[in-house]
Backbone as XML, in Angstrom:
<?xml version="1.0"?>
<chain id="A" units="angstrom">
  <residue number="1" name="UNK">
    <atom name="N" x="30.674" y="-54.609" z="27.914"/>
    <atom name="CA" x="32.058" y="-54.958" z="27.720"/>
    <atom name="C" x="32.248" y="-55.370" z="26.260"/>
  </residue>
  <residue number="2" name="UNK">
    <atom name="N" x="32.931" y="-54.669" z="25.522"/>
    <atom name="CA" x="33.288" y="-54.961" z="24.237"/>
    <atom name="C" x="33.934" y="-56.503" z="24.223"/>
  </residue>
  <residue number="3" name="UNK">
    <atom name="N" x="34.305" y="-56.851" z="22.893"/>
    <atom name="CA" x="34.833" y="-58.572" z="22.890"/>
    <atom name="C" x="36.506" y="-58.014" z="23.330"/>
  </residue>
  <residue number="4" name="UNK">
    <atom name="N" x="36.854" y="-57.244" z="22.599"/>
    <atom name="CA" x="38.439" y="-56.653" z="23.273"/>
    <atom name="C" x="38.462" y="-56.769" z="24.109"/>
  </residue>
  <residue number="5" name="UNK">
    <atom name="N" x="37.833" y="-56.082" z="25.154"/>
    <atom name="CA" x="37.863" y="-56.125" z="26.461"/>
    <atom name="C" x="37.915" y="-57.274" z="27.386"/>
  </residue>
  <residue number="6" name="UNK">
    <atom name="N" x="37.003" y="-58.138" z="26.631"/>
    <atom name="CA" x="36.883" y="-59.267" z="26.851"/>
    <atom name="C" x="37.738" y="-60.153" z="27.165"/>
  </residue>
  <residue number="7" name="UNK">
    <atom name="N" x="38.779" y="-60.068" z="25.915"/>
    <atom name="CA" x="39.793" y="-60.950" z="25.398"/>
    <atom name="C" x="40.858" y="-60.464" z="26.068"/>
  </residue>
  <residue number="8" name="UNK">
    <atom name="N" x="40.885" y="-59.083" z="26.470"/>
    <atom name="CA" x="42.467" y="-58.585" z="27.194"/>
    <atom name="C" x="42.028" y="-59.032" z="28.773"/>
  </residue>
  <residue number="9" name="UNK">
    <atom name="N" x="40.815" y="-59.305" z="28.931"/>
    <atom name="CA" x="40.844" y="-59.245" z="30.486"/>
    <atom name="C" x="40.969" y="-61.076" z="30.816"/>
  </residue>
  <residue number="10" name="UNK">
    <atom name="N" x="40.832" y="-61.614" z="29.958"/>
    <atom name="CA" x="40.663" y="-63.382" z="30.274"/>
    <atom name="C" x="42.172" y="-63.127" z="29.766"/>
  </residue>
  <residue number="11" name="UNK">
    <atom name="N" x="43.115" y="-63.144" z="28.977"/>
    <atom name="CA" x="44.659" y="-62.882" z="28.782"/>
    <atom name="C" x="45.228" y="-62.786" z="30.329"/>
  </residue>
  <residue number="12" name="UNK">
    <atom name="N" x="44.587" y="-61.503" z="30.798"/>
    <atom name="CA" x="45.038" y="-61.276" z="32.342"/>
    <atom name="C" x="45.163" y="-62.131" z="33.567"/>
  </residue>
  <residue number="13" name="UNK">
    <atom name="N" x="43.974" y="-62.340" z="32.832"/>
    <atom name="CA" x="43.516" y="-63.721" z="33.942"/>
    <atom name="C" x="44.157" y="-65.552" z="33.905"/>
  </residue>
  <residue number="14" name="UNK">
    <atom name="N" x="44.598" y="-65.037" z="32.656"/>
    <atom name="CA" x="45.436" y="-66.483" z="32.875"/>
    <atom name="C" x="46.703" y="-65.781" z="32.899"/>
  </residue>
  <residue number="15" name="UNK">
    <atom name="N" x="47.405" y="-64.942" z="32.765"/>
    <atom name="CA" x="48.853" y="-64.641" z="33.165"/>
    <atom name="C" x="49.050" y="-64.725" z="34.491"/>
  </residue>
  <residue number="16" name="UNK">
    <atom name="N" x="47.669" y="-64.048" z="35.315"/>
    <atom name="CA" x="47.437" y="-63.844" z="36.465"/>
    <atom name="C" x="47.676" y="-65.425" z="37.182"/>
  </residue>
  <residue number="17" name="UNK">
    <atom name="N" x="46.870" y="-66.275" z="36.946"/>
    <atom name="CA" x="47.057" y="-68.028" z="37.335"/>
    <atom name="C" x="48.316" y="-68.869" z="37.088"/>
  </residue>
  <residue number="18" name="UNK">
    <atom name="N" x="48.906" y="-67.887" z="35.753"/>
    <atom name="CA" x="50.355" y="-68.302" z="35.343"/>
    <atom name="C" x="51.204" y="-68.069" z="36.594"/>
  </residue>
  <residue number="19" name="UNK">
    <atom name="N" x="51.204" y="-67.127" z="36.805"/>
    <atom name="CA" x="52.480" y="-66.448" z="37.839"/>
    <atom name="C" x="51.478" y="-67.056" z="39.174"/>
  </residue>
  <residue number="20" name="UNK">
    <atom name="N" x="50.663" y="-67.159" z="39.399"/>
    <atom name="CA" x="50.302" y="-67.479" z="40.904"/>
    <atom name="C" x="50.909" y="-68.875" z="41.128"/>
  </residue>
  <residue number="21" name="UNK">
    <atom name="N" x="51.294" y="-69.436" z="39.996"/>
    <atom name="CA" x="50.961" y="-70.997" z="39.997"/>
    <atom name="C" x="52.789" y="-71.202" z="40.003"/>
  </residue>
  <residue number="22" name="UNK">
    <atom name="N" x="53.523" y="-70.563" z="39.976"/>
    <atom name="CA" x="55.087" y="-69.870" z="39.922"/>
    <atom name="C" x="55.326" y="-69.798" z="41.312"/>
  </residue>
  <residue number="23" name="UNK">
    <atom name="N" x="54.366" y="-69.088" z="42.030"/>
    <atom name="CA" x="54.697" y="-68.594" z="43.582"/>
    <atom name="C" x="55.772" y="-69.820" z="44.342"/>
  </residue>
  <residue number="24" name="UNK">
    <atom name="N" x="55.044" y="-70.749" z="44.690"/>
    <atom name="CA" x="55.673" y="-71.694" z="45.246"/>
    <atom name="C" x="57.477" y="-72.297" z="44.929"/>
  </residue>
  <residue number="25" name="UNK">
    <atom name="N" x="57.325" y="-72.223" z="43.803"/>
    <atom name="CA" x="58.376" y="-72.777" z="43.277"/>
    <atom name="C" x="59.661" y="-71.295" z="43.471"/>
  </residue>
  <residue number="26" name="UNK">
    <atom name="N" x="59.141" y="-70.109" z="43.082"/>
    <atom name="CA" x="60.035" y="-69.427" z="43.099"/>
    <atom name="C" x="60.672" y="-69.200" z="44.797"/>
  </residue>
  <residue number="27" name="UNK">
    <atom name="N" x="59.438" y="-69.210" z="45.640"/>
    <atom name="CA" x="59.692" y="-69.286" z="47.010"/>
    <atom name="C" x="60.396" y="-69.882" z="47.612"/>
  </residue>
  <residue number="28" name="UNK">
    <atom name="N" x="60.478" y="-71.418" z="46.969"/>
    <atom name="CA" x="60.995" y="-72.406" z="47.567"/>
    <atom name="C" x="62.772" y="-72.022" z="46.906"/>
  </residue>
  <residue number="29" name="UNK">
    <atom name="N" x="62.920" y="-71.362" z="45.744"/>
    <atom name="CA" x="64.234" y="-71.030" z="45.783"/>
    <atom name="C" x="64.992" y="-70.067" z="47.261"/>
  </residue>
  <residue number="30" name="UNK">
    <atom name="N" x="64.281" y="-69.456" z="47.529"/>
    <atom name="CA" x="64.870" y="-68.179" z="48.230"/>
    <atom name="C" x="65.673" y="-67.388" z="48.277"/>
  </residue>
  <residue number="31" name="UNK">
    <atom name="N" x="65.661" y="-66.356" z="46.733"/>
    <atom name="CA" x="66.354" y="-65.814" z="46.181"/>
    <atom name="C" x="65.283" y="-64.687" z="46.396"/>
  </residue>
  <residue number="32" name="UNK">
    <atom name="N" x="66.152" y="-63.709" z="46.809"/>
    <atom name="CA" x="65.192" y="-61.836" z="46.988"/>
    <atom name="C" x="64.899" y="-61.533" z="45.979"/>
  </residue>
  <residue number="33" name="UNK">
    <atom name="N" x="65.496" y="-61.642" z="45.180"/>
    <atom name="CA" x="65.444" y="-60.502" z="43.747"/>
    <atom name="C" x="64.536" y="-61.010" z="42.848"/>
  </residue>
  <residue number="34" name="UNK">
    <atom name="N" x="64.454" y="-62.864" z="42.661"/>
    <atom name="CA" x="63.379" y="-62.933" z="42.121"/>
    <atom name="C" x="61.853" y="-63.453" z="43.042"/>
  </residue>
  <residue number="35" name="UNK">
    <atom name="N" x="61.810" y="-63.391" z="44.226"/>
    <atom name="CA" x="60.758" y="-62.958" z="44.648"/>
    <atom name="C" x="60.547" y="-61.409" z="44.546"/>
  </residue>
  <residue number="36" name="UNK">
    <atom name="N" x="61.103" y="-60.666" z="44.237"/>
    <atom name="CA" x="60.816" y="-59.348" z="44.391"/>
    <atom name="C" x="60.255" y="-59.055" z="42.647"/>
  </residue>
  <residue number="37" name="UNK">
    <atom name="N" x="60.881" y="-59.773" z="41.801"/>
    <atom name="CA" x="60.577" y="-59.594" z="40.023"/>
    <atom name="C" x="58.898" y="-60.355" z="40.678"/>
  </residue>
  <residue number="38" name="UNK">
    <atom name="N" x="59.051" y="-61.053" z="41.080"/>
    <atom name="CA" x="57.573" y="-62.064" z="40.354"/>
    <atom name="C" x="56.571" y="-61.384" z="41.146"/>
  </residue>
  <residue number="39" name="UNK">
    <atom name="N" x="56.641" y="-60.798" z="42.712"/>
    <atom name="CA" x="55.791" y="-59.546" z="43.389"/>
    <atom name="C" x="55.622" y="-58.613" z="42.517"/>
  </residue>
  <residue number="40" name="UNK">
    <atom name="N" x="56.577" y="-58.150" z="42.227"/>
    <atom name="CA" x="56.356" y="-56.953" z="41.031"/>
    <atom name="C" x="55.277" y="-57.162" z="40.142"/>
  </residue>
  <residue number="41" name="UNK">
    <atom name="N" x="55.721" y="-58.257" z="39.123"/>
    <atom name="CA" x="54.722" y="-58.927" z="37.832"/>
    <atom name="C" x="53.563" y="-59.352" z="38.032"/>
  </residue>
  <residue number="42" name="UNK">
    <atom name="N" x="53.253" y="-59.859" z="39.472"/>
    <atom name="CA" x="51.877" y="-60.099" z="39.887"/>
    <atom name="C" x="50.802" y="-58.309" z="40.540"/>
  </residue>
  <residue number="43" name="UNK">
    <atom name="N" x="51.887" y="-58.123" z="41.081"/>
    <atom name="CA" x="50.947" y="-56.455" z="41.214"/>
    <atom name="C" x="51.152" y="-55.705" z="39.671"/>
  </residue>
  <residue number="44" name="UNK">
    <atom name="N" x="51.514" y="-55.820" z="38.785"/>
    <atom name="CA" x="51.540" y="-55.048" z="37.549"/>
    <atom name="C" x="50.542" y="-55.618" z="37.017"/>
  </residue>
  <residue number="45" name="UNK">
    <atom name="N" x="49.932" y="-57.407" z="36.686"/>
    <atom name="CA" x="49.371" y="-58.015" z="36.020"/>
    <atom name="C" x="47.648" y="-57.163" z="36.888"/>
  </residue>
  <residue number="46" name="UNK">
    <atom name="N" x="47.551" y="-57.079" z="38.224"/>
    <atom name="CA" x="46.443" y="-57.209" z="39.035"/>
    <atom name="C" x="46.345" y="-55.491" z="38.641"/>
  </residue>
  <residue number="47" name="UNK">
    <atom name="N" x="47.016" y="-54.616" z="38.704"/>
    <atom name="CA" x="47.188" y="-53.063" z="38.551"/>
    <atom name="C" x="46.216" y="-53.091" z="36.903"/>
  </residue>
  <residue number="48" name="UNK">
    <atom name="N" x="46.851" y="-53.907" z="36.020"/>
    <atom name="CA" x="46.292" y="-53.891" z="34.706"/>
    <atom name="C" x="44.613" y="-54.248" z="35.092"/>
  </residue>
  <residue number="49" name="UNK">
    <atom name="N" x="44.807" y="-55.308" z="35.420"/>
    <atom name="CA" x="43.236" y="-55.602" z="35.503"/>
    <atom name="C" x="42.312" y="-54.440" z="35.909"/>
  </residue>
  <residue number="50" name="UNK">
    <atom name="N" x="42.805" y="-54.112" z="37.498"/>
    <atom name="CA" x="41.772" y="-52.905" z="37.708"/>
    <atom name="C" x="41.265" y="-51.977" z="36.935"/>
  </residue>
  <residue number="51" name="UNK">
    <atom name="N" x="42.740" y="-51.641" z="36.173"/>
    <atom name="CA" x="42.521" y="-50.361" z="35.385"/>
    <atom name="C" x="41.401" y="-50.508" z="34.518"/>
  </residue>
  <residue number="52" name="UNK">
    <atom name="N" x="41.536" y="-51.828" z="33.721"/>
    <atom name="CA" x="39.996" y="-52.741" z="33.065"/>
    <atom name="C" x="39.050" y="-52.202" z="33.339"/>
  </residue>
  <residue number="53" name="UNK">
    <atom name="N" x="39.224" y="-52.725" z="34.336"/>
    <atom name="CA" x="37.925" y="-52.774" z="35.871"/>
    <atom name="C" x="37.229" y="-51.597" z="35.662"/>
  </residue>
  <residue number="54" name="UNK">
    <atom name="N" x="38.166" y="-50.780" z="36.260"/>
    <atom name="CA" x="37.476" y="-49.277" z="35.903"/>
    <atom name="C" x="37.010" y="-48.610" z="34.555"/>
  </residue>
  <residue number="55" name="UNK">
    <atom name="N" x="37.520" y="-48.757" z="33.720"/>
    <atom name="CA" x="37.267" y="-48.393" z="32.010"/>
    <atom name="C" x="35.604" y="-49.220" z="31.765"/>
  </residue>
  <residue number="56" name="UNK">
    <atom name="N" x="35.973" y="-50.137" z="32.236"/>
    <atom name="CA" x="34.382" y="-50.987" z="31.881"/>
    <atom name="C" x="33.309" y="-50.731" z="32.691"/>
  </residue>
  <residue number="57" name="UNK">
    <atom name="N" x="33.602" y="-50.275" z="33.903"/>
    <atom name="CA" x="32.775" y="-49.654" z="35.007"/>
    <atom name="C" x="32.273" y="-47.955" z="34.318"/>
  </residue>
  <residue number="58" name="UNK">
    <atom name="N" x="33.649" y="-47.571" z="33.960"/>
    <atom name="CA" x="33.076" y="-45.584" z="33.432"/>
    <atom name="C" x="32.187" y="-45.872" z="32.088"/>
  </residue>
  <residue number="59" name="UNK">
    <atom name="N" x="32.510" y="-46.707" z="31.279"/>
    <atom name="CA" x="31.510" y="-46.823" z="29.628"/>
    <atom name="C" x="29.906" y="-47.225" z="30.388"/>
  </residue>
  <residue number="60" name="UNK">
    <atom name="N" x="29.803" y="-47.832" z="31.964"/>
    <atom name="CA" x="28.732" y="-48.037" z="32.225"/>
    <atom name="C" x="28.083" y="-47.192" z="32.375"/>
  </residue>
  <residue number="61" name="UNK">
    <atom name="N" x="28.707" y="-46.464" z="33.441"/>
    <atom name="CA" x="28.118" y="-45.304" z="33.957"/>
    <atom name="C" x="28.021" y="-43.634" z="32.957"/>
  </residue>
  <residue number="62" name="UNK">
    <atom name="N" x="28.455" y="-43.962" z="31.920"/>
    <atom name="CA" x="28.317" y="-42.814" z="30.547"/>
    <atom name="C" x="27.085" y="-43.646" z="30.067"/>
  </residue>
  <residue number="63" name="UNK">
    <atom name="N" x="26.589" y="-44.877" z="29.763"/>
    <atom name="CA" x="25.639" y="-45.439" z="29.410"/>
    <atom name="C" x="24.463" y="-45.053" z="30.297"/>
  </residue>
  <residue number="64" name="UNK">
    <atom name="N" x="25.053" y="-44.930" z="31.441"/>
    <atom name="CA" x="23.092" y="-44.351" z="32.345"/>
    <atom name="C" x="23.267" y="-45.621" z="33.406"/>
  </residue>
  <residue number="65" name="UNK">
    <atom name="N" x="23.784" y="-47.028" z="33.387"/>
    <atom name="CA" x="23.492" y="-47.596" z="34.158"/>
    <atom name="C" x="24.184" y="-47.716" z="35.321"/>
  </residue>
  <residue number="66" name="UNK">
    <atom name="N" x="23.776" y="-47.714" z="36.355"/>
    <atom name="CA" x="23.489" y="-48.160" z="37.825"/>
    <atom name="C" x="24.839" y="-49.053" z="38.394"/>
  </residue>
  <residue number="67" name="UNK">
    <atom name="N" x="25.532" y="-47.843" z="38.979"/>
    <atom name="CA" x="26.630" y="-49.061" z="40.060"/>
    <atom name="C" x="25.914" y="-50.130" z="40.469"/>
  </residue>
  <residue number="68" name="UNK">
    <atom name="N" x="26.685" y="-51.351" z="40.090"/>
    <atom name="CA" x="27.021" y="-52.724" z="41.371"/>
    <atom name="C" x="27.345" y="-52.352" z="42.722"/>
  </residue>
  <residue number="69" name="UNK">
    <atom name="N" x="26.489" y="-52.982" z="43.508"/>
    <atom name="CA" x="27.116" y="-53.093" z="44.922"/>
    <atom name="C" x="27.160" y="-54.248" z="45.475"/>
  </residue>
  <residue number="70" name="UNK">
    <atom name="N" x="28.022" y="-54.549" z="46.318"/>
    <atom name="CA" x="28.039" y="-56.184" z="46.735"/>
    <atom name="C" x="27.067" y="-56.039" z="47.754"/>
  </residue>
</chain>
């Protein structure tokens, strides 16, 4: 994992804790539209990550090394 990579994926990860940490409060409004914005922004933030996910997973596997398995 390059330091870029690095740095865009911990970014993610606290936007990601940002908006989780939002949930409640926006809920407790009960307004559709912005539960439906902040659903959105949390599957766009988690969509980004994967994509990560995967980019750092394919430079592995062009390197020669060996899927993770849980």
């Amino acid at each position: 994992m390059t330091e870029k990579q690095i740095t865009e994926l911990d970014t993610k990860v606290k936007m990601l804790y940002f908006k989780l940490n939002q949930t409640y409060e926006i809920k407790e409004k009960r307004e559709r539209q912005s539960l439906e914005r902040h659903q959105s922004s949390i599957t766009s933030i988690v969509s980004a990550m994967d994509t990560l996910k995967a980019a750092v997973e394919e430079k592995k596997f062009t390197k020669g090394e060996r899927a993770r398995t849980r």
